[in-house]
ZAGU-361951 format. One record per residue: residue number from 1; residue in one letter; x, y, z of N, C-alpha, C, O in turn. Coordinates in Angstrom, 2 decimals, decimal comma. Example, Ala and Ser with C-alpha at 12.3 -4.5 7.8 and 13.67 -1.06 7.14 Angstrom:
REM residues 2
(site 1 'a' (13,19 -5,69 7,80) (12,30 -4,50 7,80) (13,20 -3,30 7,80) (14,24 -3,32 8,46))
(site 2 's' (12,85 -2,25 7,08) (13,67 -1,06 7,14) (12,90 0,03 7,87) (13,41 1,14 8,04))
***
This chain:
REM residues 86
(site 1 'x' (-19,73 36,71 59,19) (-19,59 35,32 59,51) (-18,12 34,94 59,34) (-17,43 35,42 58,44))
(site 2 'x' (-17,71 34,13 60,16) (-15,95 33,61 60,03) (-16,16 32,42 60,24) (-16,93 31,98 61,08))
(site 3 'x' (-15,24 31,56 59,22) (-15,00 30,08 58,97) (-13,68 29,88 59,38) (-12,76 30,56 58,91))
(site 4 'x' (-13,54 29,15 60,09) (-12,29 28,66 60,39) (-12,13 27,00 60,17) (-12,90 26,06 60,39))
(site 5 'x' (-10,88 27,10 59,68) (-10,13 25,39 59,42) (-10,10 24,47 60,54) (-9,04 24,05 61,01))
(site 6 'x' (-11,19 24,16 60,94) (-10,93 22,71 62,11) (-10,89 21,29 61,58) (-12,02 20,86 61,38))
(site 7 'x' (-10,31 20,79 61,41) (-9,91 19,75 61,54) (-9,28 19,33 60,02) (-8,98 18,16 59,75))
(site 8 'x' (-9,16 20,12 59,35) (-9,11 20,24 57,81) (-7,23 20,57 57,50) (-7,06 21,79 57,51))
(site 9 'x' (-6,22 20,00 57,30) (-4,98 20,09 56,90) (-4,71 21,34 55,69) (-5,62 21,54 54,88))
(site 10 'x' (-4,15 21,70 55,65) (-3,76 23,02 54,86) (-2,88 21,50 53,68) (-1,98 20,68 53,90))
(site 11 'x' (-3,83 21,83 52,37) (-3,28 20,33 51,39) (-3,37 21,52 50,25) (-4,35 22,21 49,98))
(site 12 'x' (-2,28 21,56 49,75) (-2,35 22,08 48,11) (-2,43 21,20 47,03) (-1,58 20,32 46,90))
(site 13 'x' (-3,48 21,34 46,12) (-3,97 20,02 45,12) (-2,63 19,79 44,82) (-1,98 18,76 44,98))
(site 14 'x' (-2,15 21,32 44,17) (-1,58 20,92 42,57) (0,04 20,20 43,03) (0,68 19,44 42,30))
(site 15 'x' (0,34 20,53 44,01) (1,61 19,58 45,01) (1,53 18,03 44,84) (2,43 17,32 44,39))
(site 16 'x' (0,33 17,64 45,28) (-0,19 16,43 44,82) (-0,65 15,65 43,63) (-0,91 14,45 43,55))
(site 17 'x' (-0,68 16,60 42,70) (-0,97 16,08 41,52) (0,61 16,02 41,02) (1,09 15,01 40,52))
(site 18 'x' (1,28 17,12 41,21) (2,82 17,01 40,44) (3,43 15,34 41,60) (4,02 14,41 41,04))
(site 19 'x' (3,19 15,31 42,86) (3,65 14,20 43,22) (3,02 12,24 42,46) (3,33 11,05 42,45))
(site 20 'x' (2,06 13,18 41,99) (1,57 11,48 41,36) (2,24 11,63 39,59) (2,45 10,64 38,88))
(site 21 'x' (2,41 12,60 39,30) (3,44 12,47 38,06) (4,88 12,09 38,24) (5,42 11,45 37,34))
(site 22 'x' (5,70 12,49 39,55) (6,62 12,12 39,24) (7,06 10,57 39,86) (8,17 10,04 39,89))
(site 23 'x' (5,50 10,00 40,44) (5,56 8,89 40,91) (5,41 8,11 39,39) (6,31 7,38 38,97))
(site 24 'x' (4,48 8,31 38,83) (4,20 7,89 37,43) (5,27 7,64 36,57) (5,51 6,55 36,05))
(site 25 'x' (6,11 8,97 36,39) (7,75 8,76 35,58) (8,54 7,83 36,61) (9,53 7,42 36,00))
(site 26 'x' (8,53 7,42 37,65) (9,75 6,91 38,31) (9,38 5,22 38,20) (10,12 4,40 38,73))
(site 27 'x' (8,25 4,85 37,52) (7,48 3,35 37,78) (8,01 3,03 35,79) (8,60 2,06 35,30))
(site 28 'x' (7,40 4,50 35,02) (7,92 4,32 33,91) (9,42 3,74 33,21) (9,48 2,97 32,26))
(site 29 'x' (10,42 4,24 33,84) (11,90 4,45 34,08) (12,04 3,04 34,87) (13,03 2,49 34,39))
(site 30 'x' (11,55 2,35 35,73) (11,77 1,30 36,23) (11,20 -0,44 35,39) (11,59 -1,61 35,40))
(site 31 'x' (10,14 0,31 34,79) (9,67 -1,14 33,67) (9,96 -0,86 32,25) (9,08 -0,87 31,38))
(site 32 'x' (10,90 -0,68 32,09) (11,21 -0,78 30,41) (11,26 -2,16 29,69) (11,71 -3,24 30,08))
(site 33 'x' (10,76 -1,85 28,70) (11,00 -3,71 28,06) (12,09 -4,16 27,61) (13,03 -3,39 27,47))
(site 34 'x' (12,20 -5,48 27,27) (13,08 -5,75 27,43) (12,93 -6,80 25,99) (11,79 -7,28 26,03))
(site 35 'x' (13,51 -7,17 25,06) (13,69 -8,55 24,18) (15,10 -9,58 24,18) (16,18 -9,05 24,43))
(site 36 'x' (15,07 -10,37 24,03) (15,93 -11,31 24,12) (15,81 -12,76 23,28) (15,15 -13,70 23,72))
(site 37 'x' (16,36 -12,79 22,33) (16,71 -13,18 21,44) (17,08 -14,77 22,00) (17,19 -14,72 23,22))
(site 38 'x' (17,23 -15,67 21,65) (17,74 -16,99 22,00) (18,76 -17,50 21,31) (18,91 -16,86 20,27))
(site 39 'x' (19,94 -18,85 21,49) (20,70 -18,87 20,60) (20,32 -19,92 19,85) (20,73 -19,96 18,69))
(site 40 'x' (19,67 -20,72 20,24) (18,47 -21,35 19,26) (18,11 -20,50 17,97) (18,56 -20,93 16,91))
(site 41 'x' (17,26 -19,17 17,95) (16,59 -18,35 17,17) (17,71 -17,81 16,56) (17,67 -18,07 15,35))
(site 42 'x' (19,37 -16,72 17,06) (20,20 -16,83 16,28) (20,69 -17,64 15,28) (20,92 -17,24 14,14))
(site 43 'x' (20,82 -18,48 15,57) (21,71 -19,83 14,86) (20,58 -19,90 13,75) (20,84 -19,38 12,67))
(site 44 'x' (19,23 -20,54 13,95) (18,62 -20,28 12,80) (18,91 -19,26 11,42) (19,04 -19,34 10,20))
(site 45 'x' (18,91 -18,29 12,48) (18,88 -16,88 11,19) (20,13 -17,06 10,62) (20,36 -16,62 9,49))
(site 46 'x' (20,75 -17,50 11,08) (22,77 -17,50 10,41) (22,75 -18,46 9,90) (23,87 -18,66 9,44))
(site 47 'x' (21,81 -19,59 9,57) (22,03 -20,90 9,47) (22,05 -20,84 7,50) (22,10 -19,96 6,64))
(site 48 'x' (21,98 -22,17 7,52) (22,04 -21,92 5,54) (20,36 -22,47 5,19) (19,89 -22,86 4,12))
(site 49 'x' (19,92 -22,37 6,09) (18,22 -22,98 6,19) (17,46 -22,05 4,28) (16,88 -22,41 3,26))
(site 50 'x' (18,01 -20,79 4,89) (17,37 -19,61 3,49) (17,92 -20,15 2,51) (17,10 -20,63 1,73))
(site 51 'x' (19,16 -20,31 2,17) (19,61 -20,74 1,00) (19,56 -21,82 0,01) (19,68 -21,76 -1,21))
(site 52 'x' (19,30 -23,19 1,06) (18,77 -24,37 0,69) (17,36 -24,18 0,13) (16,99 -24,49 -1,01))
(site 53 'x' (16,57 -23,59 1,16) (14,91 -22,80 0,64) (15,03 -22,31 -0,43) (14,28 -22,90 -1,22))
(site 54 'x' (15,72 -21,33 -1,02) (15,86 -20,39 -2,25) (16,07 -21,76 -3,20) (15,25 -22,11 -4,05))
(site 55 'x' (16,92 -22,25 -2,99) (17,36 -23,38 -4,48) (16,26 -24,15 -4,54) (15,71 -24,31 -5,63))
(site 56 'x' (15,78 -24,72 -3,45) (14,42 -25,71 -3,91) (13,22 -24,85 -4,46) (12,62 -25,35 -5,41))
(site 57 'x' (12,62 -23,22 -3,85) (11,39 -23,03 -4,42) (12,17 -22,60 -5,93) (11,33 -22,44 -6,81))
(site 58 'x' (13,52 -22,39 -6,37) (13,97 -22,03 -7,95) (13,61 -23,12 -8,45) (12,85 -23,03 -9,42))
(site 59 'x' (14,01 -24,51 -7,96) (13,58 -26,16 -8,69) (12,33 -26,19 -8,52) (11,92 -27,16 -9,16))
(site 60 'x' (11,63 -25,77 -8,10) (9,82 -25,83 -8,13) (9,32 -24,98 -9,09) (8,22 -25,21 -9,57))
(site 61 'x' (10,15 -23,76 -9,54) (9,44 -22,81 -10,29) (9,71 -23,67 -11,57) (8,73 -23,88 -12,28))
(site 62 'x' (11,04 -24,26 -11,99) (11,67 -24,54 -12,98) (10,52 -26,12 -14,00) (10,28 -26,47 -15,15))
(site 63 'x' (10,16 -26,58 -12,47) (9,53 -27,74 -12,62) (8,62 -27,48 -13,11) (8,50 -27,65 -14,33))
(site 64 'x' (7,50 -26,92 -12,25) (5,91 -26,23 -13,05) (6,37 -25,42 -14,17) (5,38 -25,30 -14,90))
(site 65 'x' (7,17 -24,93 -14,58) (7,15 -23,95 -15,94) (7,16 -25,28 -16,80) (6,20 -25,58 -17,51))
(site 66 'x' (8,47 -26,20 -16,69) (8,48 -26,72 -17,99) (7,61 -28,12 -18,05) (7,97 -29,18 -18,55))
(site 67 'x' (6,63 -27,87 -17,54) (5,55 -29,24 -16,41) (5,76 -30,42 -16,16) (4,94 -31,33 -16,30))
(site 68 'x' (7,16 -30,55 -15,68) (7,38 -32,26 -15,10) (6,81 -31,78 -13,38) (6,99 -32,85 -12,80))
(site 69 'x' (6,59 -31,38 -12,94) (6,12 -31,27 -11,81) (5,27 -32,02 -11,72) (4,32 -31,52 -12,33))
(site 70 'x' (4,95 -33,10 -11,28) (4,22 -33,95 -10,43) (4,03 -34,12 -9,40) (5,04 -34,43 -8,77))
(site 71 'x' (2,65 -34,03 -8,52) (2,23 -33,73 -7,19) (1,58 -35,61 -6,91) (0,78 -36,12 -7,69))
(site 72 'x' (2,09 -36,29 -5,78) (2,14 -37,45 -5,19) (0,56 -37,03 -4,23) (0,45 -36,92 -3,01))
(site 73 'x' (-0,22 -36,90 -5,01) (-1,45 -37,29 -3,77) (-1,77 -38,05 -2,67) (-2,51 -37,61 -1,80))
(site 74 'x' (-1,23 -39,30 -2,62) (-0,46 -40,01 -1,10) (-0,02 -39,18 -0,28) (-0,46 -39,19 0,87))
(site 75 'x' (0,93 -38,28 -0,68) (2,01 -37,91 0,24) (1,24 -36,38 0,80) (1,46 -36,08 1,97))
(site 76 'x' (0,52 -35,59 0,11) (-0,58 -34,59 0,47) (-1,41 -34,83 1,48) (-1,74 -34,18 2,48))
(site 77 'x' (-1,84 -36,53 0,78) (-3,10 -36,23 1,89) (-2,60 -37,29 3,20) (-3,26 -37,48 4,22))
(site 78 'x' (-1,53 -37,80 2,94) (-1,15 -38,57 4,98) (-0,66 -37,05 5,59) (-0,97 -36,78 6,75))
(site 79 'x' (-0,04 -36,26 4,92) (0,76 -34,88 5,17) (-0,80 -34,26 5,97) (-0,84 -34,17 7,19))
(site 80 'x' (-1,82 -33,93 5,24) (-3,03 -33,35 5,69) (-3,57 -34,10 7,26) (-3,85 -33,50 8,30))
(site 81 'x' (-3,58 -35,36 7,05) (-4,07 -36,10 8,47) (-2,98 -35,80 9,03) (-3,37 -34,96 9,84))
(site 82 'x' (-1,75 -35,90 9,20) (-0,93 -35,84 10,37) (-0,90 -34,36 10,81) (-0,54 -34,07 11,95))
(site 83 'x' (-1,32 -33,33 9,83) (-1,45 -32,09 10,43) (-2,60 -32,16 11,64) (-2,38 -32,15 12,85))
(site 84 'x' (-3,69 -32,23 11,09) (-5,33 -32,16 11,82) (-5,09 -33,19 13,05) (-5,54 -32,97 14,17))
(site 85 'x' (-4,42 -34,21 12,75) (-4,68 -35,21 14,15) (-3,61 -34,36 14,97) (-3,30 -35,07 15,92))
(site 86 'x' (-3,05 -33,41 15,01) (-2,03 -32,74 16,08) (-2,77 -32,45 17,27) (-2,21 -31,93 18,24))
***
């Protein structure tokens, strides 16, 4: 019995499989990510925002240790509603 190729293209898989890999690396190589920083978000980080922070939670520790710390329950709970009504 003899088979012959009619209508059937002479296709080698593995040609085609290496062509969808190096289609794969060339899409890879083209979307790299990317971050970008703002100068808004710089300026923050450089700002003296930390340092002012550091001295007040030291005056908070200083306060509750030697217990003049007093907490204004007014000011907690309008602080609490103006959060929740956001």
């Amino acid at each position: 019995m003899k088979i012959n190729n009619v209508g059937v293209n002479a296709v080698n898989p593995y040609k085609r499989q290496a062509q969808k890999l190096d289609a794969a690396e060339q899409t890879k190589k083209q979307s790299a990510d990317q971050l970008q920083i703002s100068s808004v978000a710089k300026e923050l980080q450089s700002s003296s925002f930390a340092t002012e922070r550091a001295e007040r939670i030291q005056q908070l520790k200083v306060d509750i240790e030697s217990g003049n710390y007093k907490v204004d329950a007014k000011q907690v709970a309008g602080d609490l509603l103006a959060f929740y009504r956001k």
